[in-house]
N, C-alpha and C positions, 0 to 999 in steps of 0.2 A: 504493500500500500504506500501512496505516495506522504511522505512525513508530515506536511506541514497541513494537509488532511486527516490525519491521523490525531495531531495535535489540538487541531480544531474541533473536532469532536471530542477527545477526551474534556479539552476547557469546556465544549458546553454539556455534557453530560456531568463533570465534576459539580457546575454552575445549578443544576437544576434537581442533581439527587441531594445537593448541601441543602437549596430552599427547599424542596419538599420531597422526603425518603422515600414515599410511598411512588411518587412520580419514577424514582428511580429505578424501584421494584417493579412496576411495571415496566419499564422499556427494557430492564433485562431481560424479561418473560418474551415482550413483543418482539426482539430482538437473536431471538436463543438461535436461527440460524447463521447469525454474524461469525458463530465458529468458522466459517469457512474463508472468510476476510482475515489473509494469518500475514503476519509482519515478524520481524527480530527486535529482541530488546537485547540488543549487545551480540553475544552467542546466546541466548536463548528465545527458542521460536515460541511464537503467542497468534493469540486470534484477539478480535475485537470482543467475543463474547468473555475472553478473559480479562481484558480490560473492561470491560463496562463491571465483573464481579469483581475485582480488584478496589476500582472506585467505592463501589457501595460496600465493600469490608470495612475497607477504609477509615469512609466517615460515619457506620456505625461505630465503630471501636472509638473514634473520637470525639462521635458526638452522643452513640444512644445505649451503647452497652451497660455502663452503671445504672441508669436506672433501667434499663427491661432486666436486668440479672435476677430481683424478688421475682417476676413474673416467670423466667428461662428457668429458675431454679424449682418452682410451684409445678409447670408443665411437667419435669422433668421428674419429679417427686408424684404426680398425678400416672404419668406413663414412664413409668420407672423399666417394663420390662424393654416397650419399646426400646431407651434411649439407650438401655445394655446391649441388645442386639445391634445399635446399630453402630454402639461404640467398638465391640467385636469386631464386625464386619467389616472398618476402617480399619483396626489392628491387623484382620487377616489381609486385606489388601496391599498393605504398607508391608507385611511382610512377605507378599510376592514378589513388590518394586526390588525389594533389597535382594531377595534370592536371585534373582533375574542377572543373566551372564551382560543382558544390554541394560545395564544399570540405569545410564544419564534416560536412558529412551523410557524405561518402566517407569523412572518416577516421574516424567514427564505425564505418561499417560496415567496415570496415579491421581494425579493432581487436579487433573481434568476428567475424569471421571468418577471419582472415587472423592476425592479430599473437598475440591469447590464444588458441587451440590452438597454434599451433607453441611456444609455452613452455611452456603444458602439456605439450607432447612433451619436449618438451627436461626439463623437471621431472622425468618420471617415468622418462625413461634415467638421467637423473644420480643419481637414486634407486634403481637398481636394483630398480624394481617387476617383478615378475615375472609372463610369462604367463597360468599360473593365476591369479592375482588379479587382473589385469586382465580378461579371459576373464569371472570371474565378476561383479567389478563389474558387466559392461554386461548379463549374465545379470541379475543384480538388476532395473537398468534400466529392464528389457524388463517386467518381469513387471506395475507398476500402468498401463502404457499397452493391453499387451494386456488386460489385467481387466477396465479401465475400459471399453475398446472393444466385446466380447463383452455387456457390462453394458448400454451403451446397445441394442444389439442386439437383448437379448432382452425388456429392460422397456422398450424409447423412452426412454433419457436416463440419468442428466443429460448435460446437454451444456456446455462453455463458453457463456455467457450473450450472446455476442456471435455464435450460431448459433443462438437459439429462435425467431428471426424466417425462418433460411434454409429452405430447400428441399431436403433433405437425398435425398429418396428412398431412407429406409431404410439409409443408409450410414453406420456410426460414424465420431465423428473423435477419441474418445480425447480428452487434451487440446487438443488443436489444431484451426486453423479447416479446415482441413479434411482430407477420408479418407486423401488422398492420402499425406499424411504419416505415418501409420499404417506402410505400409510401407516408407516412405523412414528408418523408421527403425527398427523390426524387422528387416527382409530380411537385412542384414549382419551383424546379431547371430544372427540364428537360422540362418543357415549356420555361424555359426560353435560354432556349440554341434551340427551333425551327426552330428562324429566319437561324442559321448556315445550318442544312438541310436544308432550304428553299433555299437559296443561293446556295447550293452544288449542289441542284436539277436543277435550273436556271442556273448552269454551267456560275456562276459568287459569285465562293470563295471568300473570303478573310482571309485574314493569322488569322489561328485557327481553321476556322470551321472544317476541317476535326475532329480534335481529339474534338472539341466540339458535334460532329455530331457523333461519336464513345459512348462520353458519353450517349448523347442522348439514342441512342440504347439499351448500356447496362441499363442503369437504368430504360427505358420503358422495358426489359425484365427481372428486379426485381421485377417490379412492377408488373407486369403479373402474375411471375409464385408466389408471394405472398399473389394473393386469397381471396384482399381485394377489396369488390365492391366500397367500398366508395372510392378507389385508383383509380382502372380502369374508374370510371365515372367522377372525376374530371381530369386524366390524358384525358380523349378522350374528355369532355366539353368543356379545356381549347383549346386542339388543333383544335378543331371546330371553336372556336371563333376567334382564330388566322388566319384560311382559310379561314374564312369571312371575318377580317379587312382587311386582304392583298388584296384583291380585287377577292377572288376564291367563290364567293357566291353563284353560283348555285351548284358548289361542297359540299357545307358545307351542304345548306340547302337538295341535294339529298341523303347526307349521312344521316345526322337527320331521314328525312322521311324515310329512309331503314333500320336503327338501330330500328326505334319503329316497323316498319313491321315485324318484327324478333324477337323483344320482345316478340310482340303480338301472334306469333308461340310458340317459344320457353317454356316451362312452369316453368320450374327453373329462365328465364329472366322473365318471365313475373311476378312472383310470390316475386321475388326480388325488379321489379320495384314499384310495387303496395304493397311494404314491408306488404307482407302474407308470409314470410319464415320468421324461426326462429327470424333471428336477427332484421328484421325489426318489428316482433312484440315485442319485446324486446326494442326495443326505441322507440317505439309505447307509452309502458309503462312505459318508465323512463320519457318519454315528460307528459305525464297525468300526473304523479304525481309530478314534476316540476311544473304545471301550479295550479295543486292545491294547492300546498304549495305556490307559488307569490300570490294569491290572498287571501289567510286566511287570512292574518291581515295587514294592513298598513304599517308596518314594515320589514314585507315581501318582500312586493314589493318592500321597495325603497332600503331595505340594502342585500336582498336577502339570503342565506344560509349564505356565507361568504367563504373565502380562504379554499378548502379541508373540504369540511362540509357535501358534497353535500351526503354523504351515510349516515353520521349519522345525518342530518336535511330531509331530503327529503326521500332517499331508506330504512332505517332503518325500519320506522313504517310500510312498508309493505312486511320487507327481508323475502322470504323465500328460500333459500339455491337451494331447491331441482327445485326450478321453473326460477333463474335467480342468476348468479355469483355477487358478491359484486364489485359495482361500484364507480370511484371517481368524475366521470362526467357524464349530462346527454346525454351527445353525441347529441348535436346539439350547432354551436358557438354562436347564439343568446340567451339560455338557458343556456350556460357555462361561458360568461360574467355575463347576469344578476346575475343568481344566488352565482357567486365567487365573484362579483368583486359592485355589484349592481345596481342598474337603471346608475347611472350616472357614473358609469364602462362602463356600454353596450353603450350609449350613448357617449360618447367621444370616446371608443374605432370606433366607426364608423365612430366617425366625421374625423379621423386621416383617415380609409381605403377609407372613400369617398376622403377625400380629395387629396390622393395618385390617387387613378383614374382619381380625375380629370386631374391629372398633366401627367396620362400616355396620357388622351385622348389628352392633350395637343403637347406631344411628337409626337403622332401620325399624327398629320397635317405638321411637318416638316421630321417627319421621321417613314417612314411608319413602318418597318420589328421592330425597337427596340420600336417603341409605341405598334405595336401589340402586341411581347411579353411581353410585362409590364402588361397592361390589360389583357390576358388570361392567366397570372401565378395569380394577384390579383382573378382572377374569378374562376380558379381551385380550391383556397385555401378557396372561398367563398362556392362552390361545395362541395369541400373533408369536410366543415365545416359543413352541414347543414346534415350529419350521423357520422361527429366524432370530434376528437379533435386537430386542427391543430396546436392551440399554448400552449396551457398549460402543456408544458415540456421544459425543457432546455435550447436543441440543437434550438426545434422549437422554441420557443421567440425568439432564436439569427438571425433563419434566417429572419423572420418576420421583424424584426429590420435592417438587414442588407440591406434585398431588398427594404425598406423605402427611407433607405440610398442610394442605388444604383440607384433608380428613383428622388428622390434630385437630383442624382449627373447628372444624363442624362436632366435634366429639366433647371439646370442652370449652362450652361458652363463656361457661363464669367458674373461673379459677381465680379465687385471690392471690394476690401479691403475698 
C-alpha cells in the first residue's frame, strides 16, 4: 500500500475511535476484509485489518481498561468456564507457534488468528457492546461482499487482480481469491439476521428488520450463485434448525425429508451428498491421510502437524500435482484444529463452542427468535466446518470471536460491576 495513504487512514481512524470507541468497533467489524490490504512495518508484514485492531487496543488500554476491568472481571467470574477454555485454547495455540520448525511465520499466524480476536473479544465484553450493535455491525459487513459478489455475477467483474488470469467458471469471489469464501463468511451472518425475516413474515417488525431482512437476501443470493456446496448446506442446515427451534417442526422436518427425496433423484445431489464427485473425493483423501499421519507416532497425535504445516507434514508425501491442487488445510474443523493447533487445541477449542451453545440454549428459554438464531449460526459454522475451513483466516477468526462476544452479551444483560 502506498504510505502516505496508509498514514492517512490510520490518522483518521486513530481520530474517530479516540472521539467515539464504539464508532471504532464498528468499522473494525465493517472492515474485517481489509486483511487483505497487507503493507510492512519495518521487516514485519501486517494488513490494515491489523492496524485498525492495533489502534482500538491501543486506546482502550489508554483510555477504557481501568474502568471496564469491575465489569471484564464480573463477566468473567459470571462465565468462568467459558473464559478457562478459552484461556487454554490461547495456551494451546501459542504452544504450536513455539513448537513450529517456521517459528517467525507460526507466531505470525498466531497473532492473527488466534491472539487478536480473543482481545477483541475480550475488548468488546469489557465494553459492554451490546447484541444489537454487534448483530448489526456484521449486518453492515455483509452487505459490500454480497454486492460486490452479485456485481461480478451479472457484468463479469471486477474481480481482485490476482484472479483475471484464473478460471473462475462463472463463480464470484467478492473480495477474495476465491468463491468459497463468499460463504464462509456470509453463512453465519445471514443466519443470524433470520429471526428479522421471521418477524417481517409474522407481520410483527421491529425497527431494522426490514434492511436486516434485505441483507439476508442479498447475501443468501451470494451464497447461491457462488457454487459452494459446503455454503448452500450449512446456509439451509442452519435455517432448518432455526424453523424447528421457533416452534415450525413439522415444517422443518417435511423439508428435511423432501430435500433427501431429491437428493436421492437428482445425480449430481446425490453424488455430492455421498461425496463420489470430484471434491468430495478429494477430502475423502486429505481426511485419510490426516488420520494417518495422527496416528504414526505419539507425537503426532498430541502436537499434531503444527500452524500451516498441514501440506508439507501431511499432503507433501503423497502431492501429486496432476491428481489434486496443493492444500493448506485438510478441510474438515475437527482435523484443522487437531492437526494446527493439537489435541488440546481441538479440545479447548470445543470446550469454548460447547460452551457458547450452551448459553444460546440458555437464551433460548427466555427468548425464543434470538436463542434460535445463536444456535443455528453456531450449527451452520459447525456444518460449513465438517467440508471446509470456517476459521483459519482473518476476517473469519474475527467473526468467530465476535459472535462469542455477541452471545456473552445476549446471555448477560445485567451483570454488576
Amino acid at each position: 500500500m502506498d504510505f502516505f495513504l496508509l498514514a492517512l487512514y490510520a490518522a483518521f481512524f486513530l481520530i474517530a475511535t479516540w472521539r467515539n470507541f464504539r464508532l471504532g468497533i464498528l468499522l473494525t467489524i465493517i472492515l474485517l476484509p481489509a486483511y487483505l490490504l497487507r503493507f510492512n512495518f519495518g521487516p514485519i508484514p501486517s494488513t490494515v485489518l491489523e492496524l485498525n485492531f492495533f489502534i482500538l487496543g491501543a486506546i482502550w488500554l489508554i483510555r477504557h481498561v481501568r474502568t471496564d476491568w469491575p465489569h471484564l472481571i464480573a463477566i468473567i467470574r459470571a462465565q468462568r468456564l467459558l473464559f478457562i477454555f478459552t484461556g487454554l485454547f490461547l495456551a494451546a495455540t501459542f504452544i504450536a507457534a513455539l513448537t513450529n520448525p517456521l517459528l517467525l511465520k507460526a507466531l505470525g499466524i498466531w497473532r492473527a488468528y488466534f491472539l487478536e480476536p480473543i482481545v477483541l473479544f475480550i475488548i468488546i465484553v469489557a465494553r459492554q457492546i451490546d447484541y444489537k450493535f454487534l448483530r448489526n455491525a456484521l449486518a453492515l459487513s455483509a452487505i459490500s461482499i454480497a454486492l460486490l459478489a452479485v456485481m461480478q455475477k451479472i457484468f463479469g467483474g471486477p474481480f481482485p487482480p490476482s484472479l483475471w488470469d484464473d478460471q473462475l467458471f462463472g463463480r464470484p469471489t467478492s473480495f477474495f481469491t476465491t468463491p468459497n469464501a463468499i460463504g464462509l463468511y456470509l453463512t453465519p451472518i445471514a443466519i443470524l439476521l433470520a429471526d428479522s425475516v421471521s418477524r417481517l413474515a409474522a407481520k410483527k417488525a421491529e425497527p431494522g428488520d426490514r434492511w436486516h431482512a434485505i441483507v439476508f437476501i442479498l447475501s443468501a443470493i451470494a451464497i447461491i450463485i457462488s457454487f459452494s456446496q459446503g455454503a448452500w448446506a450449512a446456509l439451509i442446515g442452519g435455517l432448518l434448525i432455526f424453523v424447528f427451534l421457533v416452534g415450525k417442526r413439522k415444517l422443518a422436518v417435511t423439508a428435511i425429508i423432501l430435500m433427501i427425496f431429491v437428493a436421492a433423484l437428482v445425480p449430481d445431489l446425490r453424488s455430492a451428498f455421498l461425496f463420489q464427485d470430484q471434491a468430495g473425493q478429494n477430502r475423502m483423501t486429505l481426511w485419510r491421510y490426516s488420520a494417518e499421519y495422527l496416528v504414526k507416532t505419539p507425537s503426532h497425535f498430541v502436537l499434531g502437524s503444527g500452524l500451516r504445516m498441514f501440506f508439507n507434514e501431511v499432503q507433501r508425501p503423497h502431492y501429486n500435482v496432476e491428481e489434486m491442487e496443493r492444500l493448506i488445510y485438510p478441510h474438515n474443523i475437527f482435523l484443522n484444529f487437531w492437526l494446527e493447533t493439537g489435541l488440546l487445541g481441538l479440545l479447548t477449542f470445543f470446550g469454548v463452542f460447547i460452551y457458547l451453545a450452551y448459553l444460546g440454549i440458555k437464551i433460548l428459554a427466555t427468548d425464543r427468535l434470538r436463542g434460535a438464531v445463536i444456535i443455528s449460526a453456531l450449527a451452520a459454522f459447525l456444518i460449513h466446518g465438517l467440508v471446509d475451513v470456517p476459521y483459519f483466516k482473518n476476517d473469519l477468526a474475527m467473526i468467530f470471536w465476535i459472535i462469542a462476544a455477541l452471545i456473552v452479551s445476549a446471555s448477560n444483560k445485567k451483570i454488576p460491576a
